[in-house]
mmCIF entry with sequence, helices, sheets and N, C-alpha, C, O atoms, coordinates in Angstrom:
data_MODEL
# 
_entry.id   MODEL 
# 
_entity.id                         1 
_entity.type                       polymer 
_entity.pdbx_number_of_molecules   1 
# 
_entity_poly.entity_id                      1 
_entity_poly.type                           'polypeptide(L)' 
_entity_poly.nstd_linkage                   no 
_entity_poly.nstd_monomer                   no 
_entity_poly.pdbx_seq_one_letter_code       
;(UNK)(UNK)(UNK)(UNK)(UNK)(UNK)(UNK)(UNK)(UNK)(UNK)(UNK)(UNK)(UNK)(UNK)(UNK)(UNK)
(UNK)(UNK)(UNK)(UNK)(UNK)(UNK)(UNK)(UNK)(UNK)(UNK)(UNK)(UNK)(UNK)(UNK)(UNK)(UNK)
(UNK)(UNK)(UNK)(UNK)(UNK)(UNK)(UNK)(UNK)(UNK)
;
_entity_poly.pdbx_seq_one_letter_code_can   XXXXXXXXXXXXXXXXXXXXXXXXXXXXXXXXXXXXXXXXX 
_entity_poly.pdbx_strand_id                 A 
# 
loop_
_entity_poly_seq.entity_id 
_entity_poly_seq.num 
_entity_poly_seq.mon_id 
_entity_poly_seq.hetero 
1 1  UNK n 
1 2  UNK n 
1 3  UNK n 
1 4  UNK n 
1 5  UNK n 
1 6  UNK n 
1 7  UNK n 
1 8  UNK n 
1 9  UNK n 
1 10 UNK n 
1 11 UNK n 
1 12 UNK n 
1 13 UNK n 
1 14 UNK n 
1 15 UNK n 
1 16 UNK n 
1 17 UNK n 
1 18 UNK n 
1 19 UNK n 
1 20 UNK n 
1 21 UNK n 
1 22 UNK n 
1 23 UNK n 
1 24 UNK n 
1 25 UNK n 
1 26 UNK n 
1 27 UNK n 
1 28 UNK n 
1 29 UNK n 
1 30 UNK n 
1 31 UNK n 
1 32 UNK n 
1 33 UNK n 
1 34 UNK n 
1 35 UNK n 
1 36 UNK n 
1 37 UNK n 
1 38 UNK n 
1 39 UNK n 
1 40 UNK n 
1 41 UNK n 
# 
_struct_asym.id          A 
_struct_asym.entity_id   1 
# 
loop_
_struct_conf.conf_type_id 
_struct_conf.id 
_struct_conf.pdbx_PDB_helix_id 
_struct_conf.beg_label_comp_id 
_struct_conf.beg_label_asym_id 
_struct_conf.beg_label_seq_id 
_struct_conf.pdbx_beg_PDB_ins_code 
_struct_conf.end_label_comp_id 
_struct_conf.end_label_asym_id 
_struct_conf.end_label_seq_id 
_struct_conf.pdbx_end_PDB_ins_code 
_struct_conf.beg_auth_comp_id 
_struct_conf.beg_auth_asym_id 
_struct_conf.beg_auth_seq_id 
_struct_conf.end_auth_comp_id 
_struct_conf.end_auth_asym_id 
_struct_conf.end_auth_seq_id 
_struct_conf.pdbx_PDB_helix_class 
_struct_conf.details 
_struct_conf.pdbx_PDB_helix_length 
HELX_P HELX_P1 AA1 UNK A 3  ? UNK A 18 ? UNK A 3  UNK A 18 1 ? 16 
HELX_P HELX_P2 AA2 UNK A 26 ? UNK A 37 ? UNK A 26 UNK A 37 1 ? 12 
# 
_struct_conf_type.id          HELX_P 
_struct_conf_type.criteria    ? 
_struct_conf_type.reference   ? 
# 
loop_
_atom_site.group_PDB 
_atom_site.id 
_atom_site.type_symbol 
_atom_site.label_atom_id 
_atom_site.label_alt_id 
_atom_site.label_comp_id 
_atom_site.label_asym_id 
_atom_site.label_entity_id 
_atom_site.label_seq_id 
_atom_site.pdbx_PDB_ins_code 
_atom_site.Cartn_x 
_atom_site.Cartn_y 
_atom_site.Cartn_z 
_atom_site.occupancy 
_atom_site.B_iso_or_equiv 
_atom_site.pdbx_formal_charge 
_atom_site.auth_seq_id 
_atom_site.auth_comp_id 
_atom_site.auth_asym_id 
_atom_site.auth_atom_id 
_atom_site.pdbx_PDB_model_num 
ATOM 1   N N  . UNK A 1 1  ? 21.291 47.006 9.803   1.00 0.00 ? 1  UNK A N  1 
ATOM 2   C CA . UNK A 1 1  ? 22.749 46.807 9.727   1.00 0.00 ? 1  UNK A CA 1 
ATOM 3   C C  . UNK A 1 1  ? 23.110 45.928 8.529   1.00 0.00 ? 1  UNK A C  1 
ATOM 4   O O  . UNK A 1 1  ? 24.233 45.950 8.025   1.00 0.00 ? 1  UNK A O  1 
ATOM 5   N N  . UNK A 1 2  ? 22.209 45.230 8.137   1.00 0.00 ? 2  UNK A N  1 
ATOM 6   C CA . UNK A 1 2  ? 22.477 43.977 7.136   1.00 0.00 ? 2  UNK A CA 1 
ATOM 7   C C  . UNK A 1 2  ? 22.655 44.805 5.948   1.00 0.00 ? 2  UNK A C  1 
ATOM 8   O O  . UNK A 1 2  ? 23.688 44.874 5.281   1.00 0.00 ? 2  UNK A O  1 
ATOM 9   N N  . UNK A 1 3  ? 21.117 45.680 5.656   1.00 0.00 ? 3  UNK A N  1 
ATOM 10  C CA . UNK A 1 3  ? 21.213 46.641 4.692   1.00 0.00 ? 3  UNK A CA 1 
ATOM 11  C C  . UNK A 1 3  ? 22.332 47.430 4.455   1.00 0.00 ? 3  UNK A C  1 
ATOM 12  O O  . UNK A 1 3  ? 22.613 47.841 3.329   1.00 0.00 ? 3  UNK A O  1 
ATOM 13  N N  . UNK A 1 4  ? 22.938 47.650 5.380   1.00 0.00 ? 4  UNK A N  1 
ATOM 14  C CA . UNK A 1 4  ? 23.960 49.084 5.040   1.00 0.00 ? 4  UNK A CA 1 
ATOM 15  C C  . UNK A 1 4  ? 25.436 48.375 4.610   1.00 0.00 ? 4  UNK A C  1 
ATOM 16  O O  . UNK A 1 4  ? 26.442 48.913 4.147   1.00 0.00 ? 4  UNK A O  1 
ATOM 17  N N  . UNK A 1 5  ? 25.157 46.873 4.963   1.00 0.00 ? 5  UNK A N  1 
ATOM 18  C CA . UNK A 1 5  ? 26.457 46.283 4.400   1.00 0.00 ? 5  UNK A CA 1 
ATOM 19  C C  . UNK A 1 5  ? 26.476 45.836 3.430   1.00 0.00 ? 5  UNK A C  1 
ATOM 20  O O  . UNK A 1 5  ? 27.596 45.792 2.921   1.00 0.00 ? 5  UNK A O  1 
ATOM 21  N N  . UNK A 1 6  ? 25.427 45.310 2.689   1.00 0.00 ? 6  UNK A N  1 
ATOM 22  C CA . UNK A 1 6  ? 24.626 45.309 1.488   1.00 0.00 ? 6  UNK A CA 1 
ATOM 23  C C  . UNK A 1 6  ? 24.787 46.460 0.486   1.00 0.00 ? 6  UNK A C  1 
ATOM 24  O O  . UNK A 1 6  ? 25.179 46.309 -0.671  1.00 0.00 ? 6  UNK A O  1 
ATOM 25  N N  . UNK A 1 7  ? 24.479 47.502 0.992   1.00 0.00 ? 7  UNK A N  1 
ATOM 26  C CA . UNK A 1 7  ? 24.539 48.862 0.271   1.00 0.00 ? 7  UNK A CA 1 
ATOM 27  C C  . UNK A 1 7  ? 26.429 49.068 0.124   1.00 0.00 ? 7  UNK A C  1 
ATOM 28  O O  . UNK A 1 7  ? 26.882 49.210 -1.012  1.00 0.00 ? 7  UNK A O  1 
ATOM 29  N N  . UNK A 1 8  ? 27.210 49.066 1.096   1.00 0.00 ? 8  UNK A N  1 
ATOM 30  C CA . UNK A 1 8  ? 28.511 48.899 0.624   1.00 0.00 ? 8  UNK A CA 1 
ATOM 31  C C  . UNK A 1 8  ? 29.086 48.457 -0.106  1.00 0.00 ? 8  UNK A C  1 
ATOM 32  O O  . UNK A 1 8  ? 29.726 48.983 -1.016  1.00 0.00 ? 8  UNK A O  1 
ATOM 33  N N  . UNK A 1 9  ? 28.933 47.202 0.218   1.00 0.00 ? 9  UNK A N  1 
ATOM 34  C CA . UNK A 1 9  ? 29.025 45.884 -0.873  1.00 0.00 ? 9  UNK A CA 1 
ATOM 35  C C  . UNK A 1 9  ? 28.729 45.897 -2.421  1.00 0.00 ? 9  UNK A C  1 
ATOM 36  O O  . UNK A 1 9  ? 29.430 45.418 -3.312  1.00 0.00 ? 9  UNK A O  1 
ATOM 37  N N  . UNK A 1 10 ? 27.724 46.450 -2.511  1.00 0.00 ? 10 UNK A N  1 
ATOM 38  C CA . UNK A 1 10 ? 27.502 46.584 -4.027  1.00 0.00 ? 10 UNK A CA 1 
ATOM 39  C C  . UNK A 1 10 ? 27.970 48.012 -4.402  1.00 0.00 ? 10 UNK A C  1 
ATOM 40  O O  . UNK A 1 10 ? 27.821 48.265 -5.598  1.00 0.00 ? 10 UNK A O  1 
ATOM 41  N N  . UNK A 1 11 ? 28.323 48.669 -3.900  1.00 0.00 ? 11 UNK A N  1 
ATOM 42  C CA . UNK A 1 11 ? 29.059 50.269 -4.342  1.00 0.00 ? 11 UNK A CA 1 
ATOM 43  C C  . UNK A 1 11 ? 30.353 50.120 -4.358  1.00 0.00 ? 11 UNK A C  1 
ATOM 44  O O  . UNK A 1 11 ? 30.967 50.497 -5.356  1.00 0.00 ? 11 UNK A O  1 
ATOM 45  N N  . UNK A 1 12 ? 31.111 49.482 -3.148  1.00 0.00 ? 12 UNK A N  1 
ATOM 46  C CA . UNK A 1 12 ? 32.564 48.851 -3.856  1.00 0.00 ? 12 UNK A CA 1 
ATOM 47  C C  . UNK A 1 12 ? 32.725 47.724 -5.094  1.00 0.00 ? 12 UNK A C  1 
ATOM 48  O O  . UNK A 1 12 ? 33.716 47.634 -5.819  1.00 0.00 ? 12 UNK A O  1 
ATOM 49  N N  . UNK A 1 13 ? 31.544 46.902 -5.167  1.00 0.00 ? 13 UNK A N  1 
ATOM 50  C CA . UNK A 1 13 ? 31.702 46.210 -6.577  1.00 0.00 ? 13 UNK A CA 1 
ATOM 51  C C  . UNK A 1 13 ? 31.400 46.924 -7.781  1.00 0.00 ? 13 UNK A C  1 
ATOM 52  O O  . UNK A 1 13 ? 31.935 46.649 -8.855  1.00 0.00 ? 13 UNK A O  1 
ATOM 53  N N  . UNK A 1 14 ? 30.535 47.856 -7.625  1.00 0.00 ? 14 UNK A N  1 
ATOM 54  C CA . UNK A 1 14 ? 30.563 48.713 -9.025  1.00 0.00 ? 14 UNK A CA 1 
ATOM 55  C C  . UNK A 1 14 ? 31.844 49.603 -9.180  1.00 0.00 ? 14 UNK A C  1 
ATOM 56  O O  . UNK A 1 14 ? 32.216 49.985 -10.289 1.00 0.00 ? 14 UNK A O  1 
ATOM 57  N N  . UNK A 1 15 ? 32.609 49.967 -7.830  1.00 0.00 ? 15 UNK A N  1 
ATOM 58  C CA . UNK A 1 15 ? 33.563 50.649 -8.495  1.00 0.00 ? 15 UNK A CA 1 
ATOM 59  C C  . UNK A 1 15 ? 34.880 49.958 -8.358  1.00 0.00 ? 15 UNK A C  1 
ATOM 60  O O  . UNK A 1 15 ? 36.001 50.393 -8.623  1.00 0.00 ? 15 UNK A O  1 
ATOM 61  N N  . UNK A 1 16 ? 34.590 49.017 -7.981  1.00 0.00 ? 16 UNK A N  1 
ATOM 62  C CA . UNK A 1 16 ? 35.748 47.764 -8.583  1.00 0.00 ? 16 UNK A CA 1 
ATOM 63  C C  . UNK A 1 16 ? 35.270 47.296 -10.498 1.00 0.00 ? 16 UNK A C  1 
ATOM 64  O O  . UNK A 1 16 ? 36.033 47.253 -11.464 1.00 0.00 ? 16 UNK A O  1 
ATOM 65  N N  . UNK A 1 17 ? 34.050 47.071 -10.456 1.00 0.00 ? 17 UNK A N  1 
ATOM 66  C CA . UNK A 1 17 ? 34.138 46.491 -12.142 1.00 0.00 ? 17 UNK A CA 1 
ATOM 67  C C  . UNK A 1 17 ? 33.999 48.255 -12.690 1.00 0.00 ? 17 UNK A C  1 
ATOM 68  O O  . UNK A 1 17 ? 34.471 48.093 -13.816 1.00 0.00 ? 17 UNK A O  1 
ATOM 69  N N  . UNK A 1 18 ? 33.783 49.247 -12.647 1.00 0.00 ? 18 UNK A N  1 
ATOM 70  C CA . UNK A 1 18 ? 33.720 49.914 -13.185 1.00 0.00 ? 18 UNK A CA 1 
ATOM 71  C C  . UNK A 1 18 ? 35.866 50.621 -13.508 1.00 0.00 ? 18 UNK A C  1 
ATOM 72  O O  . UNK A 1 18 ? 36.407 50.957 -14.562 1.00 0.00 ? 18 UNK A O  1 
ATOM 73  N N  . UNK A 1 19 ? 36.546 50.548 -11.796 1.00 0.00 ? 19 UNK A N  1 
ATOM 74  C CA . UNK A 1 19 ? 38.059 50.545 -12.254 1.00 0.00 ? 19 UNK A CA 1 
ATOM 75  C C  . UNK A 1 19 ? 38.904 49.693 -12.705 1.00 0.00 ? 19 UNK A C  1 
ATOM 76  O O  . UNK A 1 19 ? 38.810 48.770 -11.897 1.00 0.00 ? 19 UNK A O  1 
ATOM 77  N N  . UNK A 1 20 ? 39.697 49.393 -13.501 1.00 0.00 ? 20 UNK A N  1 
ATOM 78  C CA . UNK A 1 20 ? 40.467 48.498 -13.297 1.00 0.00 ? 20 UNK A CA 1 
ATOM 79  C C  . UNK A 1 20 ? 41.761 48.676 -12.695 1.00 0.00 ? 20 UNK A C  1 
ATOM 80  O O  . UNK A 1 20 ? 42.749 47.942 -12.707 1.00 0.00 ? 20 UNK A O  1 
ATOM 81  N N  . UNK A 1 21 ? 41.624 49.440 -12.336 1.00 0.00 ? 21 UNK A N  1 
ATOM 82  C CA . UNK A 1 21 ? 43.157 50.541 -11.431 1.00 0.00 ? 21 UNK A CA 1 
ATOM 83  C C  . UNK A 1 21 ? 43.416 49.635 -10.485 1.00 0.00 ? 21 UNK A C  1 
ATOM 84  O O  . UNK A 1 21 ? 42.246 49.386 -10.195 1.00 0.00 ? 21 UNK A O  1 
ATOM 85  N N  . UNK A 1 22 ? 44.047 48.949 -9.779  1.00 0.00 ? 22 UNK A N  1 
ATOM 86  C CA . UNK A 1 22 ? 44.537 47.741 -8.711  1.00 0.00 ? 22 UNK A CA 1 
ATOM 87  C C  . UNK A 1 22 ? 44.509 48.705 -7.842  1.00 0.00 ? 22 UNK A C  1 
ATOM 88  O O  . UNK A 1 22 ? 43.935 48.299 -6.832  1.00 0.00 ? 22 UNK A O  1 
ATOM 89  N N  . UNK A 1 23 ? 45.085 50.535 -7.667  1.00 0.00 ? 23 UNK A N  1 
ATOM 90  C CA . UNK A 1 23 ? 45.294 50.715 -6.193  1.00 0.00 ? 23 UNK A CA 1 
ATOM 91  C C  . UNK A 1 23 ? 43.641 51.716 -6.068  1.00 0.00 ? 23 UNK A C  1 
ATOM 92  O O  . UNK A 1 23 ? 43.420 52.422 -5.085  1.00 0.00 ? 23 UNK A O  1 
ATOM 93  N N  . UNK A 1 24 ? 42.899 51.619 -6.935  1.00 0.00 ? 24 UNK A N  1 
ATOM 94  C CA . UNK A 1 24 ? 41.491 52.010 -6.570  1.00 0.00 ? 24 UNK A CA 1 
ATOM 95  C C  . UNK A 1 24 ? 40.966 50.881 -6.253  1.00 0.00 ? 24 UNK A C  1 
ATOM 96  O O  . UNK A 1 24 ? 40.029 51.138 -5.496  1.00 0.00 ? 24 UNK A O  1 
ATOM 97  N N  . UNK A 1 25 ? 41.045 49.856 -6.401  1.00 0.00 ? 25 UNK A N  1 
ATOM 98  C CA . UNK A 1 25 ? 40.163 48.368 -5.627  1.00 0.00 ? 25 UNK A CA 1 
ATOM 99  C C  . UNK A 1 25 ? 41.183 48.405 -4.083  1.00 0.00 ? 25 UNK A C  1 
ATOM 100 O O  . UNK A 1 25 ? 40.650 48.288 -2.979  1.00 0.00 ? 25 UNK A O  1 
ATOM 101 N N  . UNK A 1 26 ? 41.834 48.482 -4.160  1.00 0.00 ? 26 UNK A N  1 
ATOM 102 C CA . UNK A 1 26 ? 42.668 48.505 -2.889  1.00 0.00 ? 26 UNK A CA 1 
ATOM 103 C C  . UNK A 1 26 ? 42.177 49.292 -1.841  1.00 0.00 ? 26 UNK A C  1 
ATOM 104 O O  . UNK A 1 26 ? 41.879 49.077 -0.666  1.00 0.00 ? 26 UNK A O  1 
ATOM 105 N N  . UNK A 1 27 ? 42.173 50.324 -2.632  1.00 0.00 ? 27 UNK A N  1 
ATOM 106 C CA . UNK A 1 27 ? 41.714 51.516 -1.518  1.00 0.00 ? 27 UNK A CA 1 
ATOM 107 C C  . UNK A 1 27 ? 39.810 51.743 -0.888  1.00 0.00 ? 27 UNK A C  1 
ATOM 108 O O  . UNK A 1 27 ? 39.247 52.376 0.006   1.00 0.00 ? 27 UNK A O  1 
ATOM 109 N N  . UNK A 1 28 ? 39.461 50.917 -1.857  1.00 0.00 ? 28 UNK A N  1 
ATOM 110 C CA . UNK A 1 28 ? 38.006 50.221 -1.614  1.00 0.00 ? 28 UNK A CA 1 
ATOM 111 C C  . UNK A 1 28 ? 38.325 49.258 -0.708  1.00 0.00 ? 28 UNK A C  1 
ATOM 112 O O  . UNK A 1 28 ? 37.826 49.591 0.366   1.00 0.00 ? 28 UNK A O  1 
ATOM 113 N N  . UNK A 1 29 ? 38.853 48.329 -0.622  1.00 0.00 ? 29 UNK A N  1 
ATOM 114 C CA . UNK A 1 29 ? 38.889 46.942 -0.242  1.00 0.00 ? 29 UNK A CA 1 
ATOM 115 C C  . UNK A 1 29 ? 39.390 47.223 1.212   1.00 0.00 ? 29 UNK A C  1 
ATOM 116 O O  . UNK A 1 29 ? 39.215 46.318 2.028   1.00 0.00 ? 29 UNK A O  1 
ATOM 117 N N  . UNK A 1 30 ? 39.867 48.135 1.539   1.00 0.00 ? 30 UNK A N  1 
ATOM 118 C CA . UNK A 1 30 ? 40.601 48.693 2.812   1.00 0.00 ? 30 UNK A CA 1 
ATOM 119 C C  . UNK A 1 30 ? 39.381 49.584 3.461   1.00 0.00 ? 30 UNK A C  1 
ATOM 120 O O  . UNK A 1 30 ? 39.091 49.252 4.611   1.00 0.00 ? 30 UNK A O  1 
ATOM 121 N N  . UNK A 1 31 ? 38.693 50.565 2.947   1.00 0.00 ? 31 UNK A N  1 
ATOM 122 C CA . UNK A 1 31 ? 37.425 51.487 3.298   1.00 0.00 ? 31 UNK A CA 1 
ATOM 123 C C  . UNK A 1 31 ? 36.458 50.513 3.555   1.00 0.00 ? 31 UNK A C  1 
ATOM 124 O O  . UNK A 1 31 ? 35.807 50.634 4.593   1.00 0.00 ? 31 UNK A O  1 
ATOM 125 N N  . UNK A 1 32 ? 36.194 49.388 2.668   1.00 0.00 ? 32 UNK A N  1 
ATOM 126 C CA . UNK A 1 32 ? 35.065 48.702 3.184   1.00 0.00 ? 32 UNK A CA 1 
ATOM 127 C C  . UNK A 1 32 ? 35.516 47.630 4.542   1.00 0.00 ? 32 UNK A C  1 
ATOM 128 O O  . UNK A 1 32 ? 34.706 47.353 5.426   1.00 0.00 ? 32 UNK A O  1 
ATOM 129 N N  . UNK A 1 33 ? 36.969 47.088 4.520   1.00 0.00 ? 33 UNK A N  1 
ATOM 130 C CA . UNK A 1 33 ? 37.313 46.636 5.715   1.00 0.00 ? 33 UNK A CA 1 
ATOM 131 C C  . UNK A 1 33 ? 36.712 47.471 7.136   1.00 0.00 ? 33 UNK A C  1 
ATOM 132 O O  . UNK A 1 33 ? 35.865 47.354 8.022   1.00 0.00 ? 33 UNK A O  1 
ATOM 133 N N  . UNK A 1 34 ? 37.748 48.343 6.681   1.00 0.00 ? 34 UNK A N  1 
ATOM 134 C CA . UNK A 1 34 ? 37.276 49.678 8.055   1.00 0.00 ? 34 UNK A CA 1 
ATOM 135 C C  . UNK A 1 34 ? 36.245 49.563 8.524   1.00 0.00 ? 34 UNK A C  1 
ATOM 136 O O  . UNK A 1 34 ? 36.060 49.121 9.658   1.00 0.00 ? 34 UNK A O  1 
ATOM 137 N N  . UNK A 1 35 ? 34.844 50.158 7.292   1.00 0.00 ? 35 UNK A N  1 
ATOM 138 C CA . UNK A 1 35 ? 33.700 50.161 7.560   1.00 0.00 ? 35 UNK A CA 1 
ATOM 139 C C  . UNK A 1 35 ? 32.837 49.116 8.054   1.00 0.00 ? 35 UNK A C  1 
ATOM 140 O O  . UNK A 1 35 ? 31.974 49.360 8.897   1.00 0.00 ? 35 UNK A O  1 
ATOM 141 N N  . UNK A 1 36 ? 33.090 47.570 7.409   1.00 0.00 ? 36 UNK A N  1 
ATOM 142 C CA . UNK A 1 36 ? 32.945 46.391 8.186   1.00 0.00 ? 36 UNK A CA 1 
ATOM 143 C C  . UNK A 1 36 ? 33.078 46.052 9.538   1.00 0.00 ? 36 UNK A C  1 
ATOM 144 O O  . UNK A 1 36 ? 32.254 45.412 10.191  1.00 0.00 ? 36 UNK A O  1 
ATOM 145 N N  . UNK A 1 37 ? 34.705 46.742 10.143  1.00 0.00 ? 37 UNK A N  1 
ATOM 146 C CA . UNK A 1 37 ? 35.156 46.586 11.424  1.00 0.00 ? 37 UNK A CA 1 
ATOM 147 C C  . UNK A 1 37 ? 34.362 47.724 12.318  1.00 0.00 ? 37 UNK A C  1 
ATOM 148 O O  . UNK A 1 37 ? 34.274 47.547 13.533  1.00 0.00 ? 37 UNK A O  1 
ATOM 149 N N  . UNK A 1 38 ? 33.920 48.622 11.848  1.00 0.00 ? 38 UNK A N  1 
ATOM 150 C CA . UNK A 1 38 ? 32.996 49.672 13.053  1.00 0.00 ? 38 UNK A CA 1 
ATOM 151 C C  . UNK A 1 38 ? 31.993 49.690 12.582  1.00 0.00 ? 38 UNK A C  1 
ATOM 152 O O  . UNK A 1 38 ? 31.708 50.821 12.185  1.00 0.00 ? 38 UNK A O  1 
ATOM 153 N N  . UNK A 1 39 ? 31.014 48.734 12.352  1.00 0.00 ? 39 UNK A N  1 
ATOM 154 C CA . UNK A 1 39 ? 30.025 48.251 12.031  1.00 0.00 ? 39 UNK A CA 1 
ATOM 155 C C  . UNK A 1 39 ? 29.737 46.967 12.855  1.00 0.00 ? 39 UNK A C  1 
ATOM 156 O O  . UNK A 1 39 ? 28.595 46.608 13.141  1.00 0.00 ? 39 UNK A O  1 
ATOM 157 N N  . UNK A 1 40 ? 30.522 46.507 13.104  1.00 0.00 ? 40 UNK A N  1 
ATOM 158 C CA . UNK A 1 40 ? 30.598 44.714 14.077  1.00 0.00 ? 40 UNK A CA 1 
ATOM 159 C C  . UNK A 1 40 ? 31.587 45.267 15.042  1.00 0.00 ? 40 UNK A C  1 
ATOM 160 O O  . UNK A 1 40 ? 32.432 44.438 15.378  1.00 0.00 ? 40 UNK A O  1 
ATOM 161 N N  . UNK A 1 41 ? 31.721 46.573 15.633  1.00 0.00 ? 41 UNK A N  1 
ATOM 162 C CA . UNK A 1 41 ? 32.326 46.927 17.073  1.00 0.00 ? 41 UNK A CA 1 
ATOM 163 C C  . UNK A 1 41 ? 31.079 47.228 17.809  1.00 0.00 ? 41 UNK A C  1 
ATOM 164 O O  . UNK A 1 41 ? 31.125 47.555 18.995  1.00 0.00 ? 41 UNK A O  1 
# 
């Protein structure tokens, strides 16, 4: 479980430094919420 949040984590930061688009980090930052929250349900 640690791993797979790990593995998120660094795939929304590459495509956060790779966009600089504000509503593509957003829309990351919201997917990895999600995924965080049914991950620790």
């Amino acid at each position: 479980m640690e791993k797979s949040t790990n593995k998120i984590t660094k795939t929304v930061n590459n495509i956060r430094s790779k966009s600089q688009n504000a509503e593509t980090c957003l829309l990351c930052h919201i997917l990895f919420d999600i995924s965080c929250f049914f991950m620790n349900v």
